[in-house]
C-alpha positions as CSV (number, residue, x, y, z in Angstrom):
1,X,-23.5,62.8,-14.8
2,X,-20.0,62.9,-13.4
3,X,-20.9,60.8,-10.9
4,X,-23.0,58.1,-13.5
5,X,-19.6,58.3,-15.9
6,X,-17.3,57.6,-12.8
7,X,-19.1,54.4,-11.7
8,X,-19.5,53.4,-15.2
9,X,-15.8,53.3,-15.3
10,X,-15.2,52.0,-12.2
11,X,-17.7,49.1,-13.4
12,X,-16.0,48.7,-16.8
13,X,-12.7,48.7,-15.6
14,X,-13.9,45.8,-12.9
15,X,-15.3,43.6,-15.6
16,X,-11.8,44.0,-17.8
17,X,-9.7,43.2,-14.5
18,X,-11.8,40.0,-14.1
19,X,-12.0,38.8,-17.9
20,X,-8.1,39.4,-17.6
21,X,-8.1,37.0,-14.8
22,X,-10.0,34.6,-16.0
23,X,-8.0,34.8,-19.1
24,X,-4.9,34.1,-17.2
25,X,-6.2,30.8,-15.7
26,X,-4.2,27.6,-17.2
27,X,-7.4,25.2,-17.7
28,X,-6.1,21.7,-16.7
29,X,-8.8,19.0,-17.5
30,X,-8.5,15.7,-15.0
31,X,-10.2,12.4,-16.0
32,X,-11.1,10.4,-12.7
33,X,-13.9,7.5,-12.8
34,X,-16.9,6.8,-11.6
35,X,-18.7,8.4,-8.2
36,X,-18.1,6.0,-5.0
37,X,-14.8,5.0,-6.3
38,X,-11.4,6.1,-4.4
39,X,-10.5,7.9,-7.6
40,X,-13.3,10.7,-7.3
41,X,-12.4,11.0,-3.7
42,X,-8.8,11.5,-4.6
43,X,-9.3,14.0,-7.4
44,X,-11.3,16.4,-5.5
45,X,-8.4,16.5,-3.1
46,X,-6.0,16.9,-5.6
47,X,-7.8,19.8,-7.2
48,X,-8.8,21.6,-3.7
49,X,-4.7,21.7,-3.0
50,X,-3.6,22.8,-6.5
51,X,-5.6,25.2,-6.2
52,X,-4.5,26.3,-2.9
53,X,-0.9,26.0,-3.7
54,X,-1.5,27.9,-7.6
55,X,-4.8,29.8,-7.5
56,X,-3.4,30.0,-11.8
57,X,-4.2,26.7,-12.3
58,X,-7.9,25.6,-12.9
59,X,-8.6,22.2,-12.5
60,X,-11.8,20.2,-13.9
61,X,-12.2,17.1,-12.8
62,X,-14.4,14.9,-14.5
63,X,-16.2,11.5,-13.9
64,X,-15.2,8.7,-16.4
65,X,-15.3,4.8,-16.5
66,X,-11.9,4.9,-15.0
67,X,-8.1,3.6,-15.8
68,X,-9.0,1.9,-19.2
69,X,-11.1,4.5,-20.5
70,X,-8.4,7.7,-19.0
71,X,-5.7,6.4,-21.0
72,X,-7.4,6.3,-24.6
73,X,-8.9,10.0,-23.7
74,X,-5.4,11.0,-22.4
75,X,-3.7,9.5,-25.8
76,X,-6.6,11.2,-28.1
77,X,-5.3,14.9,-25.7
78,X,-9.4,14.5,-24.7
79,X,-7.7,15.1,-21.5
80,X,-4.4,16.5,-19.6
81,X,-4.0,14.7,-17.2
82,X,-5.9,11.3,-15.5
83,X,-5.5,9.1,-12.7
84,X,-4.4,5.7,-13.9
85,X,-4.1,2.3,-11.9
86,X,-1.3,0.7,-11.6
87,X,-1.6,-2.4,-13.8
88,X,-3.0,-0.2,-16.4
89,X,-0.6,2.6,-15.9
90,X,2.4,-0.2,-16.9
91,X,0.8,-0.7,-20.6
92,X,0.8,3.1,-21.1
93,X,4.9,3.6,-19.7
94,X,6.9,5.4,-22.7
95,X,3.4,6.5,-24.4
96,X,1.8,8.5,-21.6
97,X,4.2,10.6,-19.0
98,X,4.1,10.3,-15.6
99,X,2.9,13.5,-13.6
100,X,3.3,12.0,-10.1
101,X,2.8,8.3,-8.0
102,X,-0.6,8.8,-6.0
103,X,-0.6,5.7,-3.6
104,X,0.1,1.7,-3.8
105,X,-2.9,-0.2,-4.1
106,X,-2.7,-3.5,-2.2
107,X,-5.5,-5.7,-3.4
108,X,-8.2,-7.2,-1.9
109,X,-11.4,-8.9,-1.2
110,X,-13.9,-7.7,1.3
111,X,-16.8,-10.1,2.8
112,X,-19.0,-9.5,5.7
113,X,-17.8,-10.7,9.2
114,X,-21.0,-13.4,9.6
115,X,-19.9,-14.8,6.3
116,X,-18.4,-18.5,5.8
117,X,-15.3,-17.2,3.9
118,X,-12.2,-17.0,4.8
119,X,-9.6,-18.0,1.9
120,X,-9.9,-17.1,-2.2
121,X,-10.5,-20.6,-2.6
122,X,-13.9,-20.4,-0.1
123,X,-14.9,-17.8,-2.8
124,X,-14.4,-20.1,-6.1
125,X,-18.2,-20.1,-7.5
126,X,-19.4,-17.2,-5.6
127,X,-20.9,-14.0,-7.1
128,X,-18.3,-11.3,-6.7
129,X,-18.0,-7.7,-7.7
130,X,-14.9,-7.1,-9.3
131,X,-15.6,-3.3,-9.7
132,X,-16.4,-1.0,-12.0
133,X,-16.0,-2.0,-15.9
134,X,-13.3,0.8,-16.8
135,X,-11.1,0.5,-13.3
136,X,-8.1,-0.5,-13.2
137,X,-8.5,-2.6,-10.5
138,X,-10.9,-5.2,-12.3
139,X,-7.7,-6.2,-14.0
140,X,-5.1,-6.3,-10.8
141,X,-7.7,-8.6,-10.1
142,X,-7.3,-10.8,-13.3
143,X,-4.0,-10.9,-13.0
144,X,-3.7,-11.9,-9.0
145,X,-6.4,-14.6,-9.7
146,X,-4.2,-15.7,-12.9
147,X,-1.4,-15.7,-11.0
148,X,-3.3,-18.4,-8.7
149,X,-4.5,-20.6,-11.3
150,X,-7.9,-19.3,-11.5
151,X,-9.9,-17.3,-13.8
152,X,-12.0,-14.6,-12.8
153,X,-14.6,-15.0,-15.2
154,X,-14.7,-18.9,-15.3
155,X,-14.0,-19.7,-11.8
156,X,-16.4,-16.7,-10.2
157,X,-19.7,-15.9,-10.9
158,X,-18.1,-12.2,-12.1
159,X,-20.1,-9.2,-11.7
160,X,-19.0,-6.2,-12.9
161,X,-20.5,-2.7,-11.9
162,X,-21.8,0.3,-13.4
163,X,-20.5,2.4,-10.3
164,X,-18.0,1.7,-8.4
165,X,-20.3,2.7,-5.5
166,X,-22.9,0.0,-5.9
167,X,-20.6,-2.9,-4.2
168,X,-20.6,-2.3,-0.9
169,X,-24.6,-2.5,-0.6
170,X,-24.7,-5.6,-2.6
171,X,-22.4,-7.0,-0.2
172,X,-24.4,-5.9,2.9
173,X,-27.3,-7.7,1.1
174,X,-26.0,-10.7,-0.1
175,X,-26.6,-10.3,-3.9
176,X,-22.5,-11.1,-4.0
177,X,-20.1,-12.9,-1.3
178,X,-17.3,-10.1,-2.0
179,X,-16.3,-7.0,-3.1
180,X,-12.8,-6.9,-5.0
181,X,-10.5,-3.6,-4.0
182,X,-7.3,-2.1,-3.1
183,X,-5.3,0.6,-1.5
184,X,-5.9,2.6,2.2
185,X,-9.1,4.3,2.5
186,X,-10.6,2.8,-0.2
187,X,-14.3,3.9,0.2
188,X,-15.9,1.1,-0.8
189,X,-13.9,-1.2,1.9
190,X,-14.5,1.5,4.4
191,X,-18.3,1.5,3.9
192,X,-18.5,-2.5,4.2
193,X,-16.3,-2.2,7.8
194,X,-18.4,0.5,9.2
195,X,-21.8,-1.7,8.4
196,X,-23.5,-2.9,11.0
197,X,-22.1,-7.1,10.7
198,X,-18.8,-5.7,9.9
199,X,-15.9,-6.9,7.3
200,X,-13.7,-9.6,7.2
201,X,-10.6,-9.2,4.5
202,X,-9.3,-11.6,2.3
203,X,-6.0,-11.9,0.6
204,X,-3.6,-14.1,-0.8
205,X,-1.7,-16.6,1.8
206,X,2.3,-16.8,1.3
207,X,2.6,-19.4,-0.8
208,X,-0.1,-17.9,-3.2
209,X,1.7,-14.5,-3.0
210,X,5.2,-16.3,-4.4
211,X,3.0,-18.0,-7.4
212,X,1.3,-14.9,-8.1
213,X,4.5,-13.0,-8.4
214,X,6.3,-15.7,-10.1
215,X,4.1,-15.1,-12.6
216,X,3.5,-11.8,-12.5
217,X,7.2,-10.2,-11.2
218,X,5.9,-6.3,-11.5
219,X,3.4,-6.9,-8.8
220,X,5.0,-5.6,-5.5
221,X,4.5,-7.0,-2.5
222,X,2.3,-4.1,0.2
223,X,1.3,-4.4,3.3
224,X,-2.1,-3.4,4.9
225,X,-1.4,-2.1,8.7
226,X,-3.2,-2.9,11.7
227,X,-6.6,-0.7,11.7
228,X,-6.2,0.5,8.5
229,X,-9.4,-0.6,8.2
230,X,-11.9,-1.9,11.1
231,X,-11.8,-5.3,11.3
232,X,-8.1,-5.4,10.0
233,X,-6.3,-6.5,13.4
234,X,-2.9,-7.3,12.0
235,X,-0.8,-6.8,9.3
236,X,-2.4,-8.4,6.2
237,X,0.2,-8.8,2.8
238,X,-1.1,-8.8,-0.5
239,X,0.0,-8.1,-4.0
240,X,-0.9,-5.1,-5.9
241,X,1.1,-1.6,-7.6
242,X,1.5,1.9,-7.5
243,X,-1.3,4.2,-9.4
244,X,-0.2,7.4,-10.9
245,X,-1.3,10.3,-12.5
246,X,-0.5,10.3,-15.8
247,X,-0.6,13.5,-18.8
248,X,-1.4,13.3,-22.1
249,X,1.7,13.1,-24.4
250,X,1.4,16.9,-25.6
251,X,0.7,18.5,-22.0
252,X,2.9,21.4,-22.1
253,X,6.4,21.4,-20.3
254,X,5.7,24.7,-18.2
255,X,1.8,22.9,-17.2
256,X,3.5,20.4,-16.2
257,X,6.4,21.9,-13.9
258,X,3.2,23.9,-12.6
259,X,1.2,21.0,-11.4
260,X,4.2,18.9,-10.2
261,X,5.3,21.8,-7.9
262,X,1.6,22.9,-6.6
263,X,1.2,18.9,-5.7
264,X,4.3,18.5,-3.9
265,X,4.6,22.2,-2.6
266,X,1.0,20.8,-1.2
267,X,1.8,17.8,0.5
268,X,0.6,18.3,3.9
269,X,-2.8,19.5,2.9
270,X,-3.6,17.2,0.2
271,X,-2.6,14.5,3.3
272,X,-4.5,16.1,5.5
273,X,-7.8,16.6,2.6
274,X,-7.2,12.5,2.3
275,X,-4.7,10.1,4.5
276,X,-4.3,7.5,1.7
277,X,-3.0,10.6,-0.3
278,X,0.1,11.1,2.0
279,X,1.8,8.3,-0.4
280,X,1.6,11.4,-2.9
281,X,5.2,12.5,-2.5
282,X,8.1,13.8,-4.7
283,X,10.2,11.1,-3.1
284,X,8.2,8.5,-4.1
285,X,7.1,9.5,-7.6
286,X,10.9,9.0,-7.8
287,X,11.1,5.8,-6.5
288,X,7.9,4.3,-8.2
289,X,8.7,5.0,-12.0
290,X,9.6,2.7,-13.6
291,X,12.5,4.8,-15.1
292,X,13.4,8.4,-15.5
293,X,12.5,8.9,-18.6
294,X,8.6,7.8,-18.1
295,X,8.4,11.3,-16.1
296,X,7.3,14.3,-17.8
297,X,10.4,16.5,-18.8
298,X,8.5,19.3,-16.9
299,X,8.3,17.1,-13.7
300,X,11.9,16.1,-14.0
301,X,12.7,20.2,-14.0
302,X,10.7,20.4,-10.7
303,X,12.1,17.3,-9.3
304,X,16.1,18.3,-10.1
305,X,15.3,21.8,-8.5
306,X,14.5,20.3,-5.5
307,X,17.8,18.0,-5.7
308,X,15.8,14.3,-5.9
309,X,17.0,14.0,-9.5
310,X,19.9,15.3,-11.8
C-alpha cells in the first residue's frame, strides 16, 4: 500500500509539474499563407528558432491566404502576429506595429529557358500566374506593371492561384508563359530552375526601373546576385520592398520584447534553418521601418538594450 500511495504521488505530482508548465507557455498565434509559398517556409523557421532561443514561447503557425488576408485577422487580434509583404505591409504602417523586417523581396518573373521571352513586353498577352489571391506579391506586381504603363489584368491574360504552390508546374507545362515572384530562395523560382529545361528570369530594364519608381518612389531598388538562383549568371536589378512581420495592435509589450529578443538572439540558426532569412536582423529591422515609431514599443525596449536605438 505504501508503495501503491508513493507512486500515486510521484504520478500526481508529475501531472501538476507539467499542467504548470504548460500553463506557463506564452501562446503566440502566427498567420502565414498558403503551402508552397516562401511564407510557410519562412514561418516554420521562425517558429523552430523561437523556440530554441525561449522554449516559453509557443508558436502556432497557421496557413492563411497571405498578406491581404494577415492584416484584417491581425487588426480583428484573430492573430498576434503575421507575416506581411512589403507593399501591403506600407498600408498597415501606424495601424499594425512592426515586430521585425524578414527579407527584401526583389520582384520577378520566371519563364522556362526554351521559351521565346525575354523582356515584360514579350509577355504582354500571355497567361501569367501572378500568385496566390491573398499575397502580397500579386500587388508588387500591380504596381511594377503600373508603373510601366501596363495593366496586369488588361494587358495579361491574369491567372491567379489558389496555392501558391501550383505555379511552378503550370509553368513546366505550358498552361502560363510565367510565374510572377520575389525575394532569395523563393520556392516557387527554385522549383522552375531546378526543372529539367531550366529558368530564364525576367525583370525590368533601366529605363523601366526609373519609370516604375517615378511613379512609385517607395519601391527600392534590390539586387538579385549571381547564382542566387540557377540560371541567374549576373547580377539582375529589379524593384520590389522589404516584408515584415507585423503584430496585432493589442500584442502585449512583454510578448513582444520576448519574440524580438528570441528572433535576433537566434540569428545564426534561423540563417542557417533558411539563407533568405539571414536578412532577418536587428540592424536591419532598424533600417527598414519606415520610422521609429511603426516598431512595437516592446521591440524598441529590445532594440535600445542592445544600443541600435535610444
Amino acid at each position: 500500500m505504501t508503495t501503491g500511495r508513493a507512486l500515486l504521488t510521484l504520478a500526481l505530482i508529475g501531472a501538476l509539474v507539467m499542467t504548470a508548465a504548460a500553463q506557463d507557455k506564452t501562446r503566440v498565434t502566427l498567420g502565414t499563407a498558403t503551402p508552397g509559398g516562401g511564407f510557410p517556409v519562412y514561418g516554420q523557421a521562425m517558429t523552430e528558432t523561437i523556440h530554441e532561443v525561449d522554449p516559453g514561447l509557443e508558436i502556432e503557425p497557421r496557413n492563411t491566404k497571405g498578406s491581404t488576408e494577415n492584416v484584417p485577422l491581425l487588426e480583428k487580434g484573430d492573430l498576434d502576429i503575421a507575416l506581411v509583404q512589403g507593399e501591403v505591409a506600407i498600408d498597415s504602417i501606424g495601424k499594425l506595429p512592426i515586430l521585425t523586417a524578414m527579407y527584401a523581396t526583389p520582384g520577378m518573373f520566371v519563364v522556362r529557358a526554351d521559351s521565346p521571352y525575354r523582356t515584360i513586353e514579350d509577355l504582354r498577352g500571355q497567361p501569367i500566374a501572378f500568385g496566390a489571391r491573398g499575397s502580397g506579391l500579386v500587388i508588387l506586381a500591380r504596381y511594377v506593371l503600373d508603373g510601366l504603363g501596363l495593366d496586369q489584368q488588361r494587358d495579361f491574360q491574369a491567372v491567379f492561384l489558389d496555392r501558391a504552390g501550383d505555379g511552378p508546374a503550370m509553368v513546366e507545362d505550358g498552361r502560363v508563359a510565367a510565374l510572377w515572384g520575389g525575394g532569395l530562395g523563393w520556392p516557387g523560382f527554385m522549383t522552375v530552375a531546378k526543372a529539367p529545361r531550366g529558368a530564364r528570369f525576367i525583370v525590368p530594364d533601366a529605363a523601366g526601373l526609373k519609370r516604375i519608381q517615378a511613379k512609385h518612389p517607395f519601391l527600392k531598388t534590390l539586387t538579385v546576385p549571381a547564382g542566387a538562383y540557377p540560371g541567374i549568371e549576373t547580377p539582375l536589378t529589379s524593384v520590389g520592398s522589404w516584408s515584415f512581420v507585423m503584430t496585432r495592435p493589442t500584442l502585449p509589450d512583454d510578448v513582444a520584447y520576448r519574440l524580438a529578443r528570441a528572433l535576433h538572439r537566434g540569428e545564426a540558426a534561423l540563417a542557417r534553418r533558411l539563407p533568405q532569412a539571414a536578412e532577418t536582423t536587428a540592424k536591419n529591422t532598424v533600417e527598414a521601418a519606415p520610422r521609429p515609431d511603426a516598431l512595437h514599443p516592446g521591440v524598441r525596449r529590445y532594440l535600445r538594450e542592445i544600443g541600435l536605438t535610444r
